[in-house]
VEXDREN-2710 file (C-alpha; in Angstrom, 1 decimal):
% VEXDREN-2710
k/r/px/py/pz
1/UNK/24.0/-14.3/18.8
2/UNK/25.1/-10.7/19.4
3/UNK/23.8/-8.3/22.0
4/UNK/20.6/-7.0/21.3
5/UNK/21.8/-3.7/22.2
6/UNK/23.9/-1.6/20.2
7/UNK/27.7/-1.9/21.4
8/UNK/27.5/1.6/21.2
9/UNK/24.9/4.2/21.0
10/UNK/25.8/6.9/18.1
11/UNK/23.4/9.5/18.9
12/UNK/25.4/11.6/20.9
13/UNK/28.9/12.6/20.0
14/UNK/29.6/9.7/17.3
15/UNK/28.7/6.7/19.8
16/UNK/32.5/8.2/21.4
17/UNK/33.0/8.0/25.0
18/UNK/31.0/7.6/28.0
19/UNK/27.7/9.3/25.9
20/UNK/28.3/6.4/23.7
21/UNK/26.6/3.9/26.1
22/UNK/24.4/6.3/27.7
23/UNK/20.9/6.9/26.4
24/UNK/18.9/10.0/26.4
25/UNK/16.6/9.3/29.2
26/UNK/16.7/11.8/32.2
27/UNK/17.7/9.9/35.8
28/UNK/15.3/7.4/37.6
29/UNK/13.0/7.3/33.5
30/UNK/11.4/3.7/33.1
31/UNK/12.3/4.1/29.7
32/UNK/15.6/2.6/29.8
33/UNK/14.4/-0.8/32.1
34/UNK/12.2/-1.3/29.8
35/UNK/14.6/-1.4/26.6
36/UNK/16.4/-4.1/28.7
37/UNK/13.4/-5.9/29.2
38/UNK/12.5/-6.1/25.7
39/UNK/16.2/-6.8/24.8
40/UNK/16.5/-9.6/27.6
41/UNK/13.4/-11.0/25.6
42/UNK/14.4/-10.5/21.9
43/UNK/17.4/-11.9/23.0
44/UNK/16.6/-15.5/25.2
45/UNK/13.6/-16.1/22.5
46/UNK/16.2/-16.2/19.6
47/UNK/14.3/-13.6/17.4
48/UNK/16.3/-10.9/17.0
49/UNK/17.0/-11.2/13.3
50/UNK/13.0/-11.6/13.0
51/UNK/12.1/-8.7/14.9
52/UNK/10.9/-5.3/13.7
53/UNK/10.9/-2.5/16.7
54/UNK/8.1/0.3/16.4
55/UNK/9.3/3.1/17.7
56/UNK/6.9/6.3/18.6
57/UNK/6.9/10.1/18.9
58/UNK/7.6/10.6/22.8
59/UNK/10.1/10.0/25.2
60/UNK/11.0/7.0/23.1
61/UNK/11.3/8.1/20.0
62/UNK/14.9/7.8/19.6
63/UNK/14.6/4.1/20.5
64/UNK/16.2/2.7/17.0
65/UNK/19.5/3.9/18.5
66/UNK/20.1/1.4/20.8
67/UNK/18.3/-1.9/19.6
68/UNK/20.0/-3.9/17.1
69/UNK/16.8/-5.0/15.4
70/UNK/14.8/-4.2/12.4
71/UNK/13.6/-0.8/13.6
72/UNK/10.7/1.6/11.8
73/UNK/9.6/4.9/12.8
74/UNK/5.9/5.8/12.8
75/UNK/3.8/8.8/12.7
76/UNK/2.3/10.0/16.6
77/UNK/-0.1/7.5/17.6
78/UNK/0.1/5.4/14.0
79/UNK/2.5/2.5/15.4
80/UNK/-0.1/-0.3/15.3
81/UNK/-1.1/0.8/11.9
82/UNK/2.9/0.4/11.1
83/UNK/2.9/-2.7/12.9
84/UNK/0.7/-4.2/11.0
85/UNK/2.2/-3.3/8.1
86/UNK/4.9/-5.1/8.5
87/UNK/3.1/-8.0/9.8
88/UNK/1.3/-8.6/7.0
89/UNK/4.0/-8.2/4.4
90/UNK/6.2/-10.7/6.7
91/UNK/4.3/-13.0/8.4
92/UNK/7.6/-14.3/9.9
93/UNK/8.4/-11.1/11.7
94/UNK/8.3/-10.7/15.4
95/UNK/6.9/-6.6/15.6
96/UNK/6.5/-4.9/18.4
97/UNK/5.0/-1.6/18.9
98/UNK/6.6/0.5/21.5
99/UNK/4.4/3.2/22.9
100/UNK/3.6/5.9/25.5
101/UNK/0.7/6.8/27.0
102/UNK/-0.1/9.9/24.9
103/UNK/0.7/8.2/21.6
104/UNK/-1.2/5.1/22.3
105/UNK/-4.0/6.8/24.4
106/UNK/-4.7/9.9/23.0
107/UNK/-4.1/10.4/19.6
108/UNK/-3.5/6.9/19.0
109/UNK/-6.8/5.3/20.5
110/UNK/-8.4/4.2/17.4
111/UNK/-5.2/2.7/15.6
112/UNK/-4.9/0.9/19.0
113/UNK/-8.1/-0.7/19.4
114/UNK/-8.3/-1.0/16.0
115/UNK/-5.3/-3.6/16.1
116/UNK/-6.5/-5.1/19.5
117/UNK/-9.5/-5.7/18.0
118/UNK/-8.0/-7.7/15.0
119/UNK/-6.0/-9.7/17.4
120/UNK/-3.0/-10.1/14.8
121/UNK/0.0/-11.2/16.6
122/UNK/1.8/-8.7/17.5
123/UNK/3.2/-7.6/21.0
124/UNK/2.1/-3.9/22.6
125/UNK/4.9/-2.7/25.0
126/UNK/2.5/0.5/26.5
127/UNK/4.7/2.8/29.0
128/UNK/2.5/4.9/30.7
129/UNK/3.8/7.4/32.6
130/UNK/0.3/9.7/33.6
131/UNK/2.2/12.5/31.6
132/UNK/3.2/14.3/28.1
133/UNK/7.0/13.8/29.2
134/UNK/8.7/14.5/25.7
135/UNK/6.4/17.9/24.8
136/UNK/6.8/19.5/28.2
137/UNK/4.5/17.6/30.9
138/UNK/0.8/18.5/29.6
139/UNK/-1.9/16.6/30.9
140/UNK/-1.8/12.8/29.4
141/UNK/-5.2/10.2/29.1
142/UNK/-3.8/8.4/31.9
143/UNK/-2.9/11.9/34.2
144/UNK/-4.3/11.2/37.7
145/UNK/-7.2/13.1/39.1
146/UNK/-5.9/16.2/40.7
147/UNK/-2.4/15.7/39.4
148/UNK/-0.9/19.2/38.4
149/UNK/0.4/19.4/34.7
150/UNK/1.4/22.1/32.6
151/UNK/-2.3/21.9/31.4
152/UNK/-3.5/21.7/34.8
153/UNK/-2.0/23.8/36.6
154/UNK/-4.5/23.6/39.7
155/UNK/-4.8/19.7/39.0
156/UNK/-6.8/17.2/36.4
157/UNK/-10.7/17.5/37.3
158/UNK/-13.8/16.1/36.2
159/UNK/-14.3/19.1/33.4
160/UNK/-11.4/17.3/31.9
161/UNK/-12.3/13.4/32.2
162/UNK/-11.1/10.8/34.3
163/UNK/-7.8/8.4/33.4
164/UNK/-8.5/6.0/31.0
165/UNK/-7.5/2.5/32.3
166/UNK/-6.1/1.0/28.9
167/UNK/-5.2/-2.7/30.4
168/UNK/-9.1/-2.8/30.7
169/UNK/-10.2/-1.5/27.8
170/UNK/-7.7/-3.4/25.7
171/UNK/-8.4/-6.7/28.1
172/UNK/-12.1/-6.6/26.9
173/UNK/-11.8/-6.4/23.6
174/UNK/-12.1/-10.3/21.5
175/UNK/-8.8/-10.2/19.7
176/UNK/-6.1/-9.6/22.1
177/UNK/-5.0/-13.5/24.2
178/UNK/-2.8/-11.8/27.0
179/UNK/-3.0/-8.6/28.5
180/UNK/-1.3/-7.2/31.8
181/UNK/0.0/-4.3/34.2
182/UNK/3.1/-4.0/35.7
183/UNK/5.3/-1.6/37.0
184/UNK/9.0/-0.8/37.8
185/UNK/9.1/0.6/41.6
186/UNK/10.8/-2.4/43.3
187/UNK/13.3/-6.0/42.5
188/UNK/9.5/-7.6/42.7
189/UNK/7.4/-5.4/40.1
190/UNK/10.2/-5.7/38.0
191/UNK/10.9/-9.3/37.7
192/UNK/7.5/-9.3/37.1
193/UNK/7.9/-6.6/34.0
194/UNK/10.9/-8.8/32.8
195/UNK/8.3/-11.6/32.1
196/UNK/5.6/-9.9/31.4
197/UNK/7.4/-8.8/27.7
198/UNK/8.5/-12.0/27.2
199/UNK/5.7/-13.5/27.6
200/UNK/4.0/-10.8/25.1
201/UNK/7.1/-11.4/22.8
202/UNK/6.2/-15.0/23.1
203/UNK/2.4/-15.0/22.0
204/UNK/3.7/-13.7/19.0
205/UNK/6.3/-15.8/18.2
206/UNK/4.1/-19.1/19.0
207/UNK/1.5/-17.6/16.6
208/UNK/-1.3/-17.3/19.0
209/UNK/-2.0/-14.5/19.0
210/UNK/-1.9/-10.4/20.1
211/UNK/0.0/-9.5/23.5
212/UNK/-0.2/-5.9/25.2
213/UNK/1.8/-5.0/28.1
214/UNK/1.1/-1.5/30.3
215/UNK/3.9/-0.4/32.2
216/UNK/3.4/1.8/35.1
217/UNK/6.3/4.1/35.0
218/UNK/8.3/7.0/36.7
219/UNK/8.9/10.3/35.2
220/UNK/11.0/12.1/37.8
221/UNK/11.5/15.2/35.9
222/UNK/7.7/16.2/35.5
223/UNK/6.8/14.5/39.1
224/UNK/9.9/17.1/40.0
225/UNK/11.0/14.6/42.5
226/UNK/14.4/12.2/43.0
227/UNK/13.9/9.0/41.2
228/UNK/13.5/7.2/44.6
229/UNK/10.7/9.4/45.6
230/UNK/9.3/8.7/42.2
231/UNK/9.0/5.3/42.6
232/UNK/7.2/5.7/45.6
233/UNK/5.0/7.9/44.0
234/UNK/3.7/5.8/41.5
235/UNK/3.3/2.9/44.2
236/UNK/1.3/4.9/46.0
237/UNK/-0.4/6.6/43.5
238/UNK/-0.8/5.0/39.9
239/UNK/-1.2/1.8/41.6
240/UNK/-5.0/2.2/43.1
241/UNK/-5.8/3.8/39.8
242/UNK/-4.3/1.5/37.8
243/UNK/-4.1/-1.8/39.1
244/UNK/-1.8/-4.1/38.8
245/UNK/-1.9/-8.0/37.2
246/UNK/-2.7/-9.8/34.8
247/UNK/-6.2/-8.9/32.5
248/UNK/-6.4/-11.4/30.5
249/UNK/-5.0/-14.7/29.4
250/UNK/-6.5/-17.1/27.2
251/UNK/-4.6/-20.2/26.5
252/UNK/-5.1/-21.0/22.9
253/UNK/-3.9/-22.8/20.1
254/UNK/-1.3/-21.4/16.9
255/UNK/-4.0/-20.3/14.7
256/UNK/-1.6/-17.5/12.7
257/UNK/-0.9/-18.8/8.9
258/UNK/-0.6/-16.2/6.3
259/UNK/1.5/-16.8/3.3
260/UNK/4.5/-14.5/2.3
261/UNK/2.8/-12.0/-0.1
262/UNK/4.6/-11.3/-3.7
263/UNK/5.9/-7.9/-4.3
264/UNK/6.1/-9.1/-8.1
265/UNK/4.5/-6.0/-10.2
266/UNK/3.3/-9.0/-12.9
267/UNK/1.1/-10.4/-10.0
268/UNK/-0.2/-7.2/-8.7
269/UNK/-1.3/-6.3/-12.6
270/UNK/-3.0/-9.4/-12.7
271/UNK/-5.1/-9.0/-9.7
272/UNK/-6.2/-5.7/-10.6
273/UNK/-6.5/-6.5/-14.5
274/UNK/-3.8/-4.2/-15.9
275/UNK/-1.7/-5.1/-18.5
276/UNK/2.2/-5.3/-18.8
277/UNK/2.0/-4.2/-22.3
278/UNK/2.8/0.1/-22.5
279/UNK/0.1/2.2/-23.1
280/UNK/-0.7/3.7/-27.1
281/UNK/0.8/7.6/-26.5
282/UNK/-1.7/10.1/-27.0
283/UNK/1.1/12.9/-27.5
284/UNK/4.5/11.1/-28.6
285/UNK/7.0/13.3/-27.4
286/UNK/7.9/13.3/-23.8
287/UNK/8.9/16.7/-22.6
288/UNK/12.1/15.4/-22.9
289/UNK/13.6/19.5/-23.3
290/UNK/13.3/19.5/-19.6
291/UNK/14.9/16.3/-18.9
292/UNK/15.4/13.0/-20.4
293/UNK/13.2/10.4/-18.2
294/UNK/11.8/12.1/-15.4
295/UNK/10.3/15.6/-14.9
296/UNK/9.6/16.7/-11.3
297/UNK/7.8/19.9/-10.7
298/UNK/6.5/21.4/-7.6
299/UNK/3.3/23.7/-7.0
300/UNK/3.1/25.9/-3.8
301/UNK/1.5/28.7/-2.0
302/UNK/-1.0/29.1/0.7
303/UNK/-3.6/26.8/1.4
304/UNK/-6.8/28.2/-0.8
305/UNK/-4.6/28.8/-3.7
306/UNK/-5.0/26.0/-5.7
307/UNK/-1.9/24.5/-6.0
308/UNK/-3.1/21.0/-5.1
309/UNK/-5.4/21.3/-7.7
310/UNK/-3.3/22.3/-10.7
311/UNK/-0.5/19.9/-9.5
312/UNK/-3.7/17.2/-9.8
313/UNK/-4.4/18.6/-13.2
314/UNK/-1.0/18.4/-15.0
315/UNK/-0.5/14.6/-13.6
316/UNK/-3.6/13.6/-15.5
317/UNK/-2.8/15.0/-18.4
318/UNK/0.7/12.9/-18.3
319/UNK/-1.5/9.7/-17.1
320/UNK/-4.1/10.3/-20.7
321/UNK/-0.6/11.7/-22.3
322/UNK/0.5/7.9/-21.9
323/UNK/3.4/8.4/-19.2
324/UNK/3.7/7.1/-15.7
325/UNK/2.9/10.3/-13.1
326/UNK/2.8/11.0/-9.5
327/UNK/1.0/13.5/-7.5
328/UNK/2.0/14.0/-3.5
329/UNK/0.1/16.8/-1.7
330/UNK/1.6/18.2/1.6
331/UNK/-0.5/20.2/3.8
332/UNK/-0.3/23.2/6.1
333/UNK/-3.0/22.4/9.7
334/UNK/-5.1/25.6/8.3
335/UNK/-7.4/24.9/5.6
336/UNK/-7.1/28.3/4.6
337/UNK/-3.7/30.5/4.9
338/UNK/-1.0/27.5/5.9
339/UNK/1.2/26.1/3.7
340/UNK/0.4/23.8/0.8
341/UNK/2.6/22.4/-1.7
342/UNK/2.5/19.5/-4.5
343/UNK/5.2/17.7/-5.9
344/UNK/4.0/16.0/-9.1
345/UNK/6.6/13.6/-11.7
346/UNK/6.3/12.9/-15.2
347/UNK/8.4/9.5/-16.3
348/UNK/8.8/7.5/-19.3
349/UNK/9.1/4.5/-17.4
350/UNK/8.1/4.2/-13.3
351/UNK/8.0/7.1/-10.5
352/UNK/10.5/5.8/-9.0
353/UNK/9.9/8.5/-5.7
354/UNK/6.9/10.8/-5.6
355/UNK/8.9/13.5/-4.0
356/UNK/10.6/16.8/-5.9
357/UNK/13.3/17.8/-3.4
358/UNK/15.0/19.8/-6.3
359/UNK/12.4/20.2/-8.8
360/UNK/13.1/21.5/-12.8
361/UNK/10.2/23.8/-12.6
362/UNK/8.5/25.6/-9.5
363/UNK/5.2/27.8/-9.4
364/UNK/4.8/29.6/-6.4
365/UNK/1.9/31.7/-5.1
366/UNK/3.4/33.3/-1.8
367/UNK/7.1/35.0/-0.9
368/UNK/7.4/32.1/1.7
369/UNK/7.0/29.3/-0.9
370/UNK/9.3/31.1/-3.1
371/UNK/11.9/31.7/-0.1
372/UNK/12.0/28.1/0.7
373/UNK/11.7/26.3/-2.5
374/UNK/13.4/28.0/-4.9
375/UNK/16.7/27.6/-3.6
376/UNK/16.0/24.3/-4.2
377/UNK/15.0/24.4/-7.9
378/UNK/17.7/22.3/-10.1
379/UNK/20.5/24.2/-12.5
380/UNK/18.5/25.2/-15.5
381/UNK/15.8/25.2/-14.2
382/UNK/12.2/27.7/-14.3
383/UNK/10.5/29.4/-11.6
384/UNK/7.4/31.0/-12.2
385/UNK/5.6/33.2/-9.4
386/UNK/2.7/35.7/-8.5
387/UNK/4.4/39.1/-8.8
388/UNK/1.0/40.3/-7.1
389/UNK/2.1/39.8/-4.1
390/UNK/5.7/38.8/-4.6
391/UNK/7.4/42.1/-4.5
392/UNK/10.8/41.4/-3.9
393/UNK/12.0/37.9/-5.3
394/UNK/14.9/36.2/-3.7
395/UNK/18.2/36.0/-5.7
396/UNK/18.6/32.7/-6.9
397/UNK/20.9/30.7/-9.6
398/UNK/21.7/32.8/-12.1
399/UNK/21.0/29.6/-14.4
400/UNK/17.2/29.9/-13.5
401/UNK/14.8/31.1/-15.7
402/UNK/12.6/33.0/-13.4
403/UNK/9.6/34.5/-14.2
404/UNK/7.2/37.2/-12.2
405/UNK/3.3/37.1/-13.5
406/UNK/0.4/38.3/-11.8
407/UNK/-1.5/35.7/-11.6
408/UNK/-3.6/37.1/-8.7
409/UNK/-4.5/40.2/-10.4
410/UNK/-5.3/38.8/-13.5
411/UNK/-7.8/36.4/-11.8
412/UNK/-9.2/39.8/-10.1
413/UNK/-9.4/41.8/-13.6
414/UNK/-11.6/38.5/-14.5
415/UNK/-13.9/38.9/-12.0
416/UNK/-12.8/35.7/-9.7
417/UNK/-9.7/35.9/-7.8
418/UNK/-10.0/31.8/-7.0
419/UNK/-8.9/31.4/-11.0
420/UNK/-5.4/32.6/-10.1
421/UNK/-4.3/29.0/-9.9
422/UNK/-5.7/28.4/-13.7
423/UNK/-3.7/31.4/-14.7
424/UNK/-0.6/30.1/-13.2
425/UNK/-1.4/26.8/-15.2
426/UNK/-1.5/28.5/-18.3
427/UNK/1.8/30.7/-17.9
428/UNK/3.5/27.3/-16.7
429/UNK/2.3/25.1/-20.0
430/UNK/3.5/28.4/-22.1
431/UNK/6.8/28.4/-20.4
432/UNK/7.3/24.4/-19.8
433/UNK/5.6/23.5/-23.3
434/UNK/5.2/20.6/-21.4
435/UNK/2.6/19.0/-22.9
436/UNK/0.5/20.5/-26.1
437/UNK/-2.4/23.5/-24.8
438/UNK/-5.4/21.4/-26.1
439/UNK/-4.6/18.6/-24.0
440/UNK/-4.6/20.4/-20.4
441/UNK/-7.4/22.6/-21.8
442/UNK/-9.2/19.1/-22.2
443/UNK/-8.3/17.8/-18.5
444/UNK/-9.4/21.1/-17.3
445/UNK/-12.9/20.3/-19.3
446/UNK/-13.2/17.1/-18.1
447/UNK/-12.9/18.4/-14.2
448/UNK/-15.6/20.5/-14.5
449/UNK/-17.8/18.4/-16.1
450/UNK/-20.0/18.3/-13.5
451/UNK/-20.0/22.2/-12.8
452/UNK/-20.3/23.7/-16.3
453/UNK/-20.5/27.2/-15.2
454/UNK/-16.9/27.3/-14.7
455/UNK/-15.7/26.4/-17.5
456/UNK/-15.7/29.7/-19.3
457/UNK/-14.1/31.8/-17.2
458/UNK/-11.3/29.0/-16.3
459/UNK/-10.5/28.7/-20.1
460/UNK/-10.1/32.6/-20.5
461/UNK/-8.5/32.0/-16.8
462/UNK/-6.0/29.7/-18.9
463/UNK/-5.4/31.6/-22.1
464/UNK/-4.5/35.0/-19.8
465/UNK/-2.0/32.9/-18.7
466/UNK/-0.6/31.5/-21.3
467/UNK/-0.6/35.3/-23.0
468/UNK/1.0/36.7/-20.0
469/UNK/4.2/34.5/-20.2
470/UNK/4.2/35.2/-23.6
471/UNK/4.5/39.0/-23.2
472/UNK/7.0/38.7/-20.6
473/UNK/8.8/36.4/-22.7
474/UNK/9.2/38.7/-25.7
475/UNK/10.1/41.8/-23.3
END
C-alpha cells in the first residue's frame, strides 16, 4: 500500500521544492501530529482505499492536500451532516470528520450531536485548540475563562459563558461506543493520541459503532508564545478544564448492516410513483431559438426584488410546459438590500447542473448584479435591466442584445413598487418568447390563488412589461 500521505503536497508552489512537503501549519500547530496520527491509522488498519476524509473550514481546511484518501469538503460546522452522507450511500466507507473547535462547537453543535446521537459509525477527530485560529483568534466555545482573545480583549468571563466540555457532552449521549481526550504536549500524551484515532478509526471499521476523539491542542501563534511554551501552556491550563481520558467505552457487538443503495433513476421513480414514460407537452415547441437542449437564465438584484420569485415562476411554467427545469436560489445574509440571484434551466431531457455560470438571458435589478453577471452572459445572448436605477450600463459583448426598461418606475406609476419584478417578467417573455404569454400569465394566477387581490395589478404589472420591451424594440 502506498503512503497515506501525498508524496508531495501541491498547494504551494506546484508541490516543487522544500514547500512541497511542508504543510501550511504555523510552528509548534497540533494540526500537523494529528494528520500523522490519522495517516499512521488509515494506513496499519488497511483502509485507505475505503476511507472518505471530511475536511472543515478552519485551520484545517486545506487538509485534502496532503491525505491520499477520498477527501470531501463541507460547509462550517456541516461535516457530520457530510459524513453521513457518505455513510449512508457507502456503507463500506471508513468517514471521518475532521474538526475544530469552532466548527464542531459553535456553529456546528447541532449537526454534531445530531450524528452522536444516531451513533452511525463514523469516527470524530475534534481538535480543540480554545481559539478561532484560522479567522484571527476570536473567542472559541472551548476559550478558557479569562483567556484574552481578539473578542476578549480583557479575558472570557461569565457574561460570555463558560467552556463547553464536548468529550462530556458527546460521552453522554446513547449513540456514540467510545469517546476520549487526549492531548499532544509530551512522547506520553501523544502515544496515547496515536491510539486514541486508531482505535476511533477502528470502531468504525468493525461496524460497532460511532467513535469521537477531542484533541487538546497548541496554537502558538494566538497563545503568542514559542511552541515549547505552548505545550506547557495547555498542560497547565486546558488540562484542569478539560480533562484528560477516556469517557466512554462500551464493548459491543457489529450491529452496522445497511445495504448499498441504487442510484438507478428506474428505482427511485418507482418508489416515488413516477413514471419513465415523457410527459404529454402542453406547448410543443421548446424555446429552442435560444438554444437547442438546454436554456439557462439567471435572475438578480437586491434581496426584496423579487428575483427568486420570478426565477420560481418561469421554472413552473417549463415543469406544466412539459420540460425538465431547475431553480437554485443564492442568497445575500440581509433579507432586505444583499445580494440575491437565481439561476433557473429549461431542458428537453435532464438538468444535468442547476447552475448558469454563463447564462443565454440575464435580468438584473441593480448596477452590481449587472457589473458581475453580465460579463458572464453567453455570445448572443440578452440582457435585460432596470434603467431606473441603472444609469450607466457596463460595456459588454457587442453580440448581446441588451436592453434598459424601467421596471421600477413602472411598478411606481402603478401604484406598487414591489411589482417591478412582474414587470421584468413581462419584458423578459416579450423578449425571450420563451414560452407563449397565456401560459406564465396562468402560473402567475395560480400563485396567487390564495391572495386574489393581487392578481389585478400583477397582470397589468405583466402586460406593462411586455409593452415596454415592445416599444423599446421598435425604437
Amino acid at each position: 500500500m502506498e503512503s497515506v500521505f501525498y508524496s508531495r503536497f501541491e498547494r504551494h508552489a506546484h508541490g516543487e521544492g522544500l514547500k512541497g512537503q511542508s504543510t501550511h501549519y504555523c510552528s509548534g500547530c497540533g494540526h500537523g501530529l494529528v494528520h500523522k496520527y490519522l495517516a499512521d491509522a488509515i494506513d496499519e488498519l488497511g483502509v485507505q482505499d475505503r476511507t472518505i476524509a471530511i475536511s472543515p473550514v478552519g485551520c484545517a481546511v486545506f487538509m485534502y492536500y496532503y491525505l491520499d484518501v477520498g477527501n470531501s469538503q463541507a460547509a462550517h460546522g456541516r461535516a457530520p451532516a457530510v459524513a453521513l452522507g457518505h455513510k449512508v450511500a457507502n456503507p463500506d466507507s471508513v468517514v471521518v470528520s475532521y474538526q475544530g473547535d469552532g466548527d464542531l462547537a459553535s456553529i456546528g453543535l447541532a449537526e454534531i450531536i445530531q450524528a452522536a446521537q444516531m451513533g452511525i459509525p463514523l469516527s470524530i477527530i475534534f481538535v480543540n485548540n480554545a481559539i478561532y485560529g484560522m479567522t484571527g483568534g476570536q473567542m472559541a466555545p472551548t476559550t478558557l475563562m479569562e483567556q484574552r482573545t481578539t473578542t476578549t480583549p480583557t479575558g472570557r468571563s461569565r457574561i460570555t459563558g463558560e467552556p463547553m466540555r464536548m468529550a462530556e457532552t458527546i460521552g453522554q449521549l446513547n449513540g456514540p461506543v467510545y469517546v476520549e481526550r487526549v492531548a499532544l504536549f509530551d512522547n506520553k500524551q501523544r502515544v496515547r493520541a496515536r491510539k486514541a484515532i486508531k482505535k476511533a478509526i477502528r470502531v468504525q471499521v468493525e461496524n460497532r459503532g460511532l467513535g469521537f476523539v477531542e484533541v487538546l491542542s497548541e496554537c502558538p501563534t494566538h497563545l503568542h508564545m514559542s511552541p515549547q511554551d505552548a505545550e506547557q501552556w495547555v498542560k497547565q491550563n486546558m488540562v484542569p478544564v478539560f480533562p484528560l481520558g477516556v469517557k466512554k467505552d462500551l464493548d459491543v457487538e457489529p450491529w452496522f448492516e445497511l445495504d448499498n443503495p441504487s442510484f438507478n433513476p428506474q428505482d427511485v421513480a418507482t418508489v416515488i410513483g413516477s413514471s419513465s414514460e415523457r410527459s404529454d407537452k402542453i406547448v410543443e415547441q421548446f424555446p429552442s431559438h435560444i438554444d437547442a437542449e438546454d436554456v439557462s437564465i439567471k435572475f438578480a438584484g437586491a434581496g426584496g426584488d423579487g428575483a427568486q420569485t420570478i426565477a420560481m415562476l418561469t421554472t413552473r411554467t417549463a415543469i406544466k410546459a412539459g420540460y425538465d427545469s431547475t431553480h437554485i436560489p443564492s442568497y445575500g445574509p440581509e433579507s432586505r438590500g444583499g445580494t440575491s440571484y437565481a439561476d433557473v434551466h429549461i431542458s428537453t431531457t435532464e438538468v444535468l447542473s442547476p447552475a448558469s455560470p454563463k447564462p443565454h438571458v440575464l435580468v438584473v435589478f441593480n448596477p452590481q448584479s449587472l457589473e458581475k453577471f453580465g460579463p458572464t452572459v453567453r455570445a448572443d445572448g440578452i440582457v435585460l435591466y432596470d434603467s431606473t436605477v441603472i444609469q450607466q450600463p457596463p460595456t459588454l459583448d457587442s453580440s448581446i442584445a441588451t436592453y434598459g426598461i424601467p421596471f421600477t418606475q413602472i411598478a411606481v406609476d402603478l401604484g406598487k413598487a414591489m411589482v417591478k419584478n412582474t414587470v421584468a417578467l413581462g419584458a423578459t417573455v416579450a423578449a425571450t418568447k420563451i414560452f407563449p404569454v397565456e401560459r406564465f400569465v396562468a402560473t402567475m394566477e395560480e400563485a396567487l390563488q390564495n391572495n386574489c387581490a393581487l392578481l389585478p395589478i400583477n397582470r397589468e404589472a405583466f402586460s406593462r412589461g411586455m409593452e415596454a420591451f415592445a416599444d423599446l424594440a421598435q425604437t
